[in-house]
Structure formats: structure tokens, C-alpha cells
C-alpha positions as CSV (number, residue, x, y, z in Angstrom):
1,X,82.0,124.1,-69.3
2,X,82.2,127.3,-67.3
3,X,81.6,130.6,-68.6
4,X,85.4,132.1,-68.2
5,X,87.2,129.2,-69.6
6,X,84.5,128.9,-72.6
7,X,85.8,132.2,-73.3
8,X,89.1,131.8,-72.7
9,X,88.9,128.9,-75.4
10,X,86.6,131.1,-77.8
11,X,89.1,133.9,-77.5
12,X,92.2,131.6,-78.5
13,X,90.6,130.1,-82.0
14,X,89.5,134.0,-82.7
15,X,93.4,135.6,-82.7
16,X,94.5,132.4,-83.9
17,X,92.4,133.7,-87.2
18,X,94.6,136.5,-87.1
19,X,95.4,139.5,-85.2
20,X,92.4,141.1,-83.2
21,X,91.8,144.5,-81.1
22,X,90.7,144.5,-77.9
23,X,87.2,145.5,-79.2
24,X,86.6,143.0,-81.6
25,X,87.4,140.3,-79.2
26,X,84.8,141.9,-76.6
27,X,81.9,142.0,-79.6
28,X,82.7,138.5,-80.2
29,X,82.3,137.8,-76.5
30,X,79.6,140.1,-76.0
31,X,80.7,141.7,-72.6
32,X,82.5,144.9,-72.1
33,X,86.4,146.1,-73.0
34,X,87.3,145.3,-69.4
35,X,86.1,142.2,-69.1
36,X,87.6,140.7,-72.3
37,X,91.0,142.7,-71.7
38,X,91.3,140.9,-68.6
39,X,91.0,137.4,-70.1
40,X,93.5,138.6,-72.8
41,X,95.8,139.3,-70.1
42,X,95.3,136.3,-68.4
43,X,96.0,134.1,-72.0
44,X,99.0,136.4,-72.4
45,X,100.6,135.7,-69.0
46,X,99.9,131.9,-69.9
47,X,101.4,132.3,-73.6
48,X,98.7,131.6,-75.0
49,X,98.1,134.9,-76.6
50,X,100.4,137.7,-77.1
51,X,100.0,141.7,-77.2
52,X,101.6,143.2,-80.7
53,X,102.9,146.5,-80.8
54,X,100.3,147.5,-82.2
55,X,98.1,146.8,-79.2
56,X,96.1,144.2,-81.2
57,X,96.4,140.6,-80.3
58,X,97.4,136.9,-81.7
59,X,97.8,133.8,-81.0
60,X,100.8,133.1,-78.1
61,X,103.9,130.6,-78.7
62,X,102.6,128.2,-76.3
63,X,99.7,127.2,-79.0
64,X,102.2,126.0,-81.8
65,X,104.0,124.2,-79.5
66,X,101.1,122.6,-78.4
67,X,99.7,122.3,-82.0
68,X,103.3,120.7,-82.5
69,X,102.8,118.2,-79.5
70,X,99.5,117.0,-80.9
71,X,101.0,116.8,-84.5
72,X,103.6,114.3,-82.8
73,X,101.2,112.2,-81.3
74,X,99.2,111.3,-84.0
75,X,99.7,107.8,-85.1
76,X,98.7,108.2,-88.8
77,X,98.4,104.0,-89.2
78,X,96.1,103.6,-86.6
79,X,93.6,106.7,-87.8
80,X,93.9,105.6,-91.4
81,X,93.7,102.1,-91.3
82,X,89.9,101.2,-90.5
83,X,89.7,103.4,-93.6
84,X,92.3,101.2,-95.6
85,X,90.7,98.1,-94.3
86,X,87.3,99.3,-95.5
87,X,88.3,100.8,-98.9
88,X,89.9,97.0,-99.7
89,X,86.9,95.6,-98.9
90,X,84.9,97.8,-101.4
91,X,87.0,97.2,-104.3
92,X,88.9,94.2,-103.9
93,X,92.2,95.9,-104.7
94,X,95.4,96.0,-102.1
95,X,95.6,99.5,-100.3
96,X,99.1,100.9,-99.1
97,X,99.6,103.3,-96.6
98,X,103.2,105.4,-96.5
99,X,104.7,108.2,-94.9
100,X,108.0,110.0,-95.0
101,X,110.6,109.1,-92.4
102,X,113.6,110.5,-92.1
103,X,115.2,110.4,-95.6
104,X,112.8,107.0,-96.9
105,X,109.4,106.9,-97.8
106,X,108.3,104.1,-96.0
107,X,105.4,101.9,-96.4
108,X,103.1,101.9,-92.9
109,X,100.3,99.5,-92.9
110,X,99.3,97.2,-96.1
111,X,95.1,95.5,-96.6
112,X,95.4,93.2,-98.8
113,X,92.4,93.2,-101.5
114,X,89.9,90.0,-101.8
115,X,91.9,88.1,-104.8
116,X,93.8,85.3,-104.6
117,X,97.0,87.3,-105.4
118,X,99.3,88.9,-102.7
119,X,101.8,91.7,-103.9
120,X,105.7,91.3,-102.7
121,X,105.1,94.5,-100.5
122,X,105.8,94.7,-96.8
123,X,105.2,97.0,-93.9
124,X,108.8,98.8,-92.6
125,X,109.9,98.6,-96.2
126,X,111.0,101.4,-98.5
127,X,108.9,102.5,-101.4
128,X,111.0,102.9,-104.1
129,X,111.0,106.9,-105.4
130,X,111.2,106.8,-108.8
131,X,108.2,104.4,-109.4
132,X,105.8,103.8,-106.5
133,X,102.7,105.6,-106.9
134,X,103.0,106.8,-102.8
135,X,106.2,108.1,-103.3
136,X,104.9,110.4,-106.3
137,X,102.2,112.0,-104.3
138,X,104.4,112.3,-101.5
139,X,107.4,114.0,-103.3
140,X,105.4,116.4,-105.5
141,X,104.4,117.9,-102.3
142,X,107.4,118.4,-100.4
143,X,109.6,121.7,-100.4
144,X,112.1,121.4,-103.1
145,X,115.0,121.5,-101.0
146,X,114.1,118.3,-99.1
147,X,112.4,116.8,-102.8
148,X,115.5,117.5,-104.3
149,X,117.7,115.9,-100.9
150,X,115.3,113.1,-101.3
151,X,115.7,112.7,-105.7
152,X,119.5,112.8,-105.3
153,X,119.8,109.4,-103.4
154,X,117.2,107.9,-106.1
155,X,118.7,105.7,-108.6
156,X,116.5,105.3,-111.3
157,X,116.9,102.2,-112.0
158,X,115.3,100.5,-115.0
159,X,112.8,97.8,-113.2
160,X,110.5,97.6,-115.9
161,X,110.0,99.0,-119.7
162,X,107.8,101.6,-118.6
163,X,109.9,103.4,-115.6
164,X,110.8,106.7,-115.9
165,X,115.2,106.4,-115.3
166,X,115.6,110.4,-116.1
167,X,115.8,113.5,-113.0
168,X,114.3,115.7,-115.5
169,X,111.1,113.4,-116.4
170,X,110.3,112.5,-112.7
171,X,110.2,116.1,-112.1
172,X,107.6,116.5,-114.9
173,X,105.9,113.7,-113.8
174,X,105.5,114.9,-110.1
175,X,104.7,118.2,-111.3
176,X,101.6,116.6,-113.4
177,X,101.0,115.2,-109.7
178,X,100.7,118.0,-107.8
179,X,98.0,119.6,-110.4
180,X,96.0,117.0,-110.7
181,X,96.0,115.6,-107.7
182,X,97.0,111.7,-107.5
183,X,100.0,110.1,-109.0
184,X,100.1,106.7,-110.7
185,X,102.7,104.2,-111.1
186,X,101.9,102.0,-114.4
187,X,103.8,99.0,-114.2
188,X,106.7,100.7,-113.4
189,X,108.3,99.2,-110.4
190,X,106.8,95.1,-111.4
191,X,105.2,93.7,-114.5
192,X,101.8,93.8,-114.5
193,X,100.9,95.7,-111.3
194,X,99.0,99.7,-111.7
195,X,99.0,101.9,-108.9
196,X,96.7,104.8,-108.2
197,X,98.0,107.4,-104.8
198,X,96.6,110.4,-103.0
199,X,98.2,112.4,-100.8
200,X,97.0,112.6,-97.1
201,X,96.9,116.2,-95.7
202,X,97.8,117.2,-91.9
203,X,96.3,120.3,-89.5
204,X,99.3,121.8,-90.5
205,X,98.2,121.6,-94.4
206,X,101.1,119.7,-95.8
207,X,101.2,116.4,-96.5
208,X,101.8,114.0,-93.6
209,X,101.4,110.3,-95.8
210,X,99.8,108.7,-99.0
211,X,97.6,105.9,-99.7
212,X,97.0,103.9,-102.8
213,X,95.4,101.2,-104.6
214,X,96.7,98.6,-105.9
215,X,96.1,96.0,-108.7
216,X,97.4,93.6,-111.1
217,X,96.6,95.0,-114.8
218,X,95.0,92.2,-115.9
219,X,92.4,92.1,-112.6
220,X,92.5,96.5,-113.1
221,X,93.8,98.2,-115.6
222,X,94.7,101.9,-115.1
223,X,91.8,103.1,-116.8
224,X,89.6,100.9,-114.2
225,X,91.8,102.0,-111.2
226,X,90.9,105.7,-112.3
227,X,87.7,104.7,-112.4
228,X,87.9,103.9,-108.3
229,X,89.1,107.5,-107.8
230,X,85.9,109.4,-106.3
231,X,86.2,106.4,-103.7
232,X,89.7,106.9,-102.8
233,X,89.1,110.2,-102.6
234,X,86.1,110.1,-100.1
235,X,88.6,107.8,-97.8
236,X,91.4,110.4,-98.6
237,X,89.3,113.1,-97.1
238,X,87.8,111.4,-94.3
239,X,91.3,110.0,-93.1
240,X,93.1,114.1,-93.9
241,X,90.1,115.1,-91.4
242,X,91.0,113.3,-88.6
243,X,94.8,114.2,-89.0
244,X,93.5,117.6,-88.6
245,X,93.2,119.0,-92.1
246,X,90.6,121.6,-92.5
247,X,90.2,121.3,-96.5
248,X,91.4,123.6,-99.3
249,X,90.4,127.5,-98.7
250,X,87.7,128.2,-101.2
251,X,89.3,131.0,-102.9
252,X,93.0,129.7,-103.1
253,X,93.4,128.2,-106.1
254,X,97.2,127.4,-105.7
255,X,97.0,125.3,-102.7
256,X,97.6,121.9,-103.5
257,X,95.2,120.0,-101.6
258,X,92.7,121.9,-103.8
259,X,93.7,119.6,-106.6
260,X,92.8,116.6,-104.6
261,X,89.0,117.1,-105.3
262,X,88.6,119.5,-108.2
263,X,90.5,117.4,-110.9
264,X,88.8,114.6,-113.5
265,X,90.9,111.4,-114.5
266,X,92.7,112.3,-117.4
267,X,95.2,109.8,-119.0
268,X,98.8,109.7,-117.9
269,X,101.5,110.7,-120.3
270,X,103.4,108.0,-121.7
271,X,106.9,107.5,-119.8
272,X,110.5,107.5,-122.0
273,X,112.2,105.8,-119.8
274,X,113.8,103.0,-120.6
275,X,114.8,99.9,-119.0
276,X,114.8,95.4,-118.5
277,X,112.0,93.7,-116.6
278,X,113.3,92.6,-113.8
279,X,111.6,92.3,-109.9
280,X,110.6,95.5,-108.3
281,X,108.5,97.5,-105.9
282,X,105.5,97.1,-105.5
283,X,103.4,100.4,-105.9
């Protein structure tokens, strides 16, 4: 790589950071005000930096929208699904993959586990929002204008005796989400079948999709699901990585992907909703 554009290139990441002077860019290049104002110049006329009235300088319009153009061409199925493929393998549980699109969560890629058993679940369909365990950890992330956009068109419907039918006690259930970390869906969308979901984290830091695990309660209860946590979150990690997520600032204690890795199972609050068993969702 040449010198000037190995520069150029050093010089964008550092008032990315945040706003620099001219003389802290040349000390991080090592060469003199000149030199580095004329590179700055050069970034500037190519919007890829921009002067501030201040006379300091940040990162130009041109970088977002090329941050924006990479975000668009990430194909989140295709980066996270070796991962999926090789998390089913090591536990013998189904793994889901879903995103949000346009107003419906939507399930993305599905491995099935080693068992003999094969969950109703298909690629392209909807998760359902009050139960599934990926619509949880996607919804206790979102802003709460689109959450709420989202929980309106919900119906809670009563699919089995332990899903939660109440606004109020899906919002207390996707706030227990967001601080520990995962969501969980126990036997609440079919008979029989736990869920365990993380969120998957973009460059951007919000969340782009989730991915579960998923298993018939008497193959893996929830307490033995929990126990596969570290596991899913390792492959949580590794697959928020290469979407472009940088991992929770050390000192922020409020951002939400810090909960993904700081939090111990802890048992999940008994539901009061009410309901019939019928056929559901799977997780």
C-alpha cells in the first residue's frame, strides 16, 4: 500500500474517533502541519472528512453513506449460518436464525439439530411476537416507537397455558430481556418445545437479527437449554463480529450488548398469562 493513501486511510479512522486538530492528526502521522493539512484537504474535497468551525476536523458524509452501503450488503444468513450449522452440531438442538423485515420478524435460515424430531418452523415465515424467543430479543432492543408500532399488530393470542396474552407483561418480560441479555420462550408458542435467543449486534451497534436454540422439553428442559448459554454466546459473538460489531465499550454500563456477556442464567419469572393449548409457533 503506498505511503499517501496509508495515510489517507489512517487519517479517516482517527476523526472518525472524533473531532481532531490539525496537529494531532500530524503527531499521529508523524510528519509536519503541512503535510497532513494537505491530505485533510484532499479527504475534505472528497467528503470524506469535513472542516468544523472550529478548525478541527471529523469524519465527512461520504463515510456514513458508505458505512450505510456496506450495512446494506451484508447478507446476515449467509455470515451466520456456518455458525448455526456448527452450533447444531454441537448440541443436537434446532437453531433459528431471524431478522426484522419491514413490520414482521421473520425467520431467515433454520439447522435442524441431530434428533429424530423436526419443529413445524419454516424459513420466510413470521415468528410470532408475543412468544418466540427471537422475537423477544429482537423487540427488547428496538426503539420504542417502532417496538410499540410492532406490539400493536400483536394479538396475544393464548397458544398455550404458559403464554404471556397481556401488553403490560410482554413489556416486563422484554425489559427482563434487555438486562440480562437473552430471552426465552417456555412452551409458550407449542406444547413442549423451550427456546433460548440472543440478539445479534451490527457495526452500527444495534441489533440487526437473533438466533436461538431450540428443543423439545423433554429432550432439554429450560434449565438445560441455559446451561448451553456460554455456547450460544461464543457463536453470538463471533457471528455480531463479522456483521461489524465492535463489542460493548468497557466503561458503558447501559449499552445493551454489554448484557449479552456479563449476565449469569437466572430463572425466568413465571408468565400469568392465560390461555388453551392449541398449535403454535415454533420458538
Amino acid at each position: 500500500m503506498s505511503q499517501t493513501v496509508a495515510r489517507a486511510l489512517d487519517i479517516v479512522g482517527f476523526v472518525a474517533e472524533r473531532p481532531r486538530s490539525l496537529g494531532e492528526t500530524a503527531a499521529l502521522l508523524g510528519v509536519h502541519k503541512s503535510t497532513a493539512l494537505r491530505l485533510l484537504r484532499t479527504l475534505e474535497t472528497a467528503g470524506f472528512a469535513r472542516r468544523r468551525p472550529d478548525g478541527s476536523y471529523a469524519a465527512g458524509f461520504r463515510v456514513i453513506a458508505l458505512a450505510q452501503q456496506v450495512l446494506d450488503q451484508l447478507d446476515v444468513r449467509e455470515i451466520a449460518h456456518p455458525h448455526l450449522a456448527a452450533l447444531a452440531e454441537s448440541c443436537g438442538h434446532t437453531v433459528h436464525l431471524a431478522a426484522l423485515e419491514d413490520d414482521e420478524i421473520v425467520y431467515l435460515d433454520k439447522v435442524d439439530g441431530s434428533g429424530p424430531t423436526r419443529l413445524r418452523s419454516r424459513i420466510g415465515r413470521p415468528a410470532v411476537l408475543h412468544t418466540a424467543a427471537v422475537s423477544k430479543a429482537i423487540l427488547a432492543h428496538l426503539e420504542p416507537p417502532l417496538r410499540e408500532r410492532l406490539l400493536a399488530r400483536a394479538d396475544f393470542a393464548p397458544l398455550t397455558p404458559t403464554t404471556i396474552t397481556r401488553p403490560e407483561a410482554l413489556r416486563a418480560e422484554l425489559a427482563a430481556v434487555a438486562d440480562r441479555g437473552w430471552a426465552e420462550d417456555d412452551a409458550e408458542g407449542e406444547p413442549f418445545v423451550n427456546c433460548l435467543a440472543l440478539p445479534l449486534w451490527d457495526a452500527t451497534g444495534r441489533v440487526r437479527a437473533a438466533m436461538s436454540v431450540t428443543a423439545l422439553a423433554a429432550v432439554a428442559p429450560l434449565p438445560a437449554l441455559r446451561e448451553r448459554l456460554a455456547d450460544l454466546r461464543a457463536v453470538g459473538e463471533r457471528v455480531s463480529r463479522e456483521l461489524g460489531w465492535a463489542g460493548p465499550p468497557a466503561a458503558d454500563a447501559t449499552n445493551p450488548a454489554a448484557h449479552t456477556h456479563t449476565h449469569t442464567p437466572t430463572p425466568t419469572p413465571t408468565h400469568t398469562g392465560t390461555g388453551i393449548t392449541t398449535e403454535g409457533s415454533t420458538p
